[in-house]
C-alpha positions in Angstrom: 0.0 0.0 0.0 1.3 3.9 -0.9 0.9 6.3 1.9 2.7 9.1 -0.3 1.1 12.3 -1.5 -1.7 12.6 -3.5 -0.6 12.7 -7.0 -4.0 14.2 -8.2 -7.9 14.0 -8.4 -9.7 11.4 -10.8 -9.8 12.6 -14.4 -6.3 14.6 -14.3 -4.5 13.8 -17.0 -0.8 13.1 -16.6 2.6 13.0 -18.9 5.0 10.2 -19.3 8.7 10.5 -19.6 8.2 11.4 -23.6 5.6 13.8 -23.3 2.7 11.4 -24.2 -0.6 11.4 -21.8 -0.1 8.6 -19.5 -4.4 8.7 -18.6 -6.0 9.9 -15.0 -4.6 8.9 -12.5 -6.3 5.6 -10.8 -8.6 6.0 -8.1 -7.1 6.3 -4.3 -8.8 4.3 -1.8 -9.5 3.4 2.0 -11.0 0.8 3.1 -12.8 0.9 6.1 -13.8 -2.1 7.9 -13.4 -4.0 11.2 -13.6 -7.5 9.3 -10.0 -8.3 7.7 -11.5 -10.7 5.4 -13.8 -8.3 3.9 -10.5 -6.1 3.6 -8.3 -8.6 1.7 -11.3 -9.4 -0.7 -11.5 -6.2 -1.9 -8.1 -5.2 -1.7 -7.2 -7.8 -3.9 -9.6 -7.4 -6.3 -8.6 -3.8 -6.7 -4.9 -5.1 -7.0 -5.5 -6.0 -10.4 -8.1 -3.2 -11.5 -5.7 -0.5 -12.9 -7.6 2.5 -12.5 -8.0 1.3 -8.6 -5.0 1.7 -5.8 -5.7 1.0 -2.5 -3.8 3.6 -0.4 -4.4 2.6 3.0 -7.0 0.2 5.2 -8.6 1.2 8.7 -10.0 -1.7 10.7 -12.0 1.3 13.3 -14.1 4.6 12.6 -11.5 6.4 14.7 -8.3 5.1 12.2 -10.9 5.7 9.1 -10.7 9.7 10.1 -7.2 9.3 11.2 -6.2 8.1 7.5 -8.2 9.9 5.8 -7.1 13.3 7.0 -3.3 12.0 6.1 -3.5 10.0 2.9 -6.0 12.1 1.2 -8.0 9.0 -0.7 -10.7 9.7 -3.2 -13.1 7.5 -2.1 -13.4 6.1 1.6 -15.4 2.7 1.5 -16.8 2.5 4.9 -18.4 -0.1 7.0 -20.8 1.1 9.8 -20.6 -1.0 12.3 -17.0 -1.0 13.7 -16.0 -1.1 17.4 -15.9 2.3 19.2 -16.5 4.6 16.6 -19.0 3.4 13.9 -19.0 4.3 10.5 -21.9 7.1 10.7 -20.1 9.1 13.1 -16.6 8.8 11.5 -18.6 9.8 8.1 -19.5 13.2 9.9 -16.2 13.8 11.0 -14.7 13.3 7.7 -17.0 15.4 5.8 -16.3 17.9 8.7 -12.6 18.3 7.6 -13.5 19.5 4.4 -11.5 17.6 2.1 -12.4 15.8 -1.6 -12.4 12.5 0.2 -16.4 10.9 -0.9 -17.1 8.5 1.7 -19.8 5.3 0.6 -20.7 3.7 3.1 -21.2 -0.6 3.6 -24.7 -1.7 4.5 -27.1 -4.6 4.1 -30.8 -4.1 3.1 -32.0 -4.4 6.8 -30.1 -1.4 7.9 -32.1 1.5 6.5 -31.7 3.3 10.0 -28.0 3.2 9.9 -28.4 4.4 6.1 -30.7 7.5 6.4 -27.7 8.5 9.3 -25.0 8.1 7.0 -26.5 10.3 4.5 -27.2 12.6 6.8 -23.7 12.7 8.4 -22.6 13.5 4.7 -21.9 10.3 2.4 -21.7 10.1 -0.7 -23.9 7.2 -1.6 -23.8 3.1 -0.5 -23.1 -0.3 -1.6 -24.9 -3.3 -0.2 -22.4 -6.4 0.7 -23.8 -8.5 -1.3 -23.6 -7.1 -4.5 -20.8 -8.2 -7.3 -17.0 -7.1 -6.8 -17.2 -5.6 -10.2 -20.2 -3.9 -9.1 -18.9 -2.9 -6.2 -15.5 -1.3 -8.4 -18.0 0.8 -10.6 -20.0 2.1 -7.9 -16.2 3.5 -6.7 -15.7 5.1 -9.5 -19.0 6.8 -10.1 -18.4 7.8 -6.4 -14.6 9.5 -7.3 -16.4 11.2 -10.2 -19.8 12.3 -8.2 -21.7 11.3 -10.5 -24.3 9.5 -8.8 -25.7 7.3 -6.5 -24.9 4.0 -5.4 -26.8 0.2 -5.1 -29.6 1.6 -7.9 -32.0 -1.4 -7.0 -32.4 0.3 -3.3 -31.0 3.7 -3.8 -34.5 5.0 -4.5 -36.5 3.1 -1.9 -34.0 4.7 1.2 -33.8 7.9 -0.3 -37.7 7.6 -0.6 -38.2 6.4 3.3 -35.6 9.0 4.2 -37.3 11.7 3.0 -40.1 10.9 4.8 -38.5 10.8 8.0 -38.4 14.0 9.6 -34.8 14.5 11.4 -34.6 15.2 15.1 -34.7 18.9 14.1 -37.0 20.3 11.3 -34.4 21.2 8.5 -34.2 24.5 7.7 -36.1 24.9 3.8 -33.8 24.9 1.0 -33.5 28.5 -0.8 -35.4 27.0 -3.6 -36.1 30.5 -4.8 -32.5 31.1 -6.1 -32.5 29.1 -8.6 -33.5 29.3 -12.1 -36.5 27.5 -13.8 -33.7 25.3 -16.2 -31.9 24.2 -12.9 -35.1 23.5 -10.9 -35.5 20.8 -13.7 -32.3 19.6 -13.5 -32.5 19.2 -9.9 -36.1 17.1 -10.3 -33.9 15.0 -13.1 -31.2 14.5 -10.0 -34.1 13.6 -7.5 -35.2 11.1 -10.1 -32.1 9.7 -9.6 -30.8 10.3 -13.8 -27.2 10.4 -14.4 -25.5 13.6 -15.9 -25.5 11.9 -19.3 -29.4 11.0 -18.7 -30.1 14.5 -17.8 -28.2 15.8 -20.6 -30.2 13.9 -23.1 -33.8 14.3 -21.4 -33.0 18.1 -21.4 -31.0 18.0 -25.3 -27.8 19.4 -23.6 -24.8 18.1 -23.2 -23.3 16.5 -20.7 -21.1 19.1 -20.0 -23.9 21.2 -19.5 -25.7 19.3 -17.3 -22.9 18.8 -14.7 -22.6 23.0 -15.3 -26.0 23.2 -13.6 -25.0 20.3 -11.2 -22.2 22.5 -9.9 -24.3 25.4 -9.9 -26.8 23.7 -7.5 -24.3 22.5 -5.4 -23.3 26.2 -4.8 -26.8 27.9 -4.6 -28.5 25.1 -2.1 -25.6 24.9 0.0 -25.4 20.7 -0.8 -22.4 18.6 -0.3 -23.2 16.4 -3.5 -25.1 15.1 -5.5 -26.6 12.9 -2.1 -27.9 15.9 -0.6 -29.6 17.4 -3.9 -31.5 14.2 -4.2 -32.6 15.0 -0.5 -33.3 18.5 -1.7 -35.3 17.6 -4.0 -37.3 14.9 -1.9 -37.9 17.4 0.9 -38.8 20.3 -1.2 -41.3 18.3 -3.0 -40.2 18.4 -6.5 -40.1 14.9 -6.7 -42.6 12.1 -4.9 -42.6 8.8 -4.1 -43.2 6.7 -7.7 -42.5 9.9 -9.7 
């Protein structure tokens, strides 16, 4: 495993010794998890995926922040229950120190509860244990790029139950106002849970475009990613359950 510097964020392209592009960088990783089995799976199946490096492994919440804060990974693949510190409350404390690092967190379909919390401390998205390895490598890089969410076949159910949960403290209402008519629709598009390059082509825009107005909402609503604009847009009421 590296524990160097961060040579640069996904999609930055890169020279070789004669000049050519040498592609992105791959993407860094921590894996987070108090099970060493579930650690040497995937850590060696991103051994031999080429665009994947794992950077460092954390076997408690407490060494997840710890290593995150000093390696700098791209994508934190996180467990929630660890000893001590569990994975919802190490998720808070690495979206609290700012950095690029997207945190998805590791669940099973029966824990919804520890799901809505993760979202709310500020991850990124999820993967269920069970699903594929190479499902599991995409969903990491669709995490690195922020594209969109993770585990589609229950992605919309818990976003849909979350939504409808109030939180301990009523939420303060999104400033729905700034924004324009265009990115109001973009943001039901998000909700709906499209990708930039569906949203581009429901809207006849390109894909550029559409992650133009992504970034814009970002800024004007004050959301993390693209996690919290799906919240946004559930809690605002632009889009409703079976929309």
């Amino acid at each position: 495993m590296s524990g160097g510097g961060r040579p640069g964020a996904p999609g930055d392209g890169a020279q070789d010794a004669g000049g050519e592009a040498a592609g992105p960088p791959p993407v860094r990783v921590l894996l987070a998890d108090d099970q060493p089995l579930v650690r040497t799976a995937l850590r060696m199946v991103m051994a031999d995926t080429p665009d994947i490096e794992v950077v460092g492994e954390a076997g408690t919440g407490e060494e997840a922040v710890r290593l995150t804060a000093s390696l700098a990974p791209d994508v934190v693949v996180m467990d929630i229950r660890m000893p001590g510190m569990d994975g919802i409350e190490a998720t808070s404390r690495i979206a609290a120190q700012g950095g690029e690092a997207h945190v998805v967190v590791l669940t099973t379909f029966d824990d919804d509860d520890y799901v809505y919390g993760a979202l709310r401390a500020g991850a990124a998205g999820f993967l269920v244990k069970d699903m594929a390895l190479d499902d599991i490598l995409a969903a990491v890089r669709v995490v690195a790029s922020g594209d969109a969410l993770l585990a589609p076949s229950v992605t919309r159910r818990l976003i849909k139950e979350f939504a409808a949960r109030p939180a301990s403290a009523p939420a303060a209402p999104a400033p729905l106002s700034a924004i324009t008519e265009r990115e109001r629709e973009v943001l039901v598009l998000v909700g709906s849970g499209l990708s930039n390059a569906e949203i581009a082509e429901r809207l006849v825009i390109s894909v550029a475009t559409a992650k133009t107005y992504l970034t814009r909402l970002l800024a004007k609503l004050g959301a993390r990613d693209r996690v919290q604009l799906v919240i946004i847009a559930y809690e605002a009421g632009l889009v409703s359950p079976g929309r």
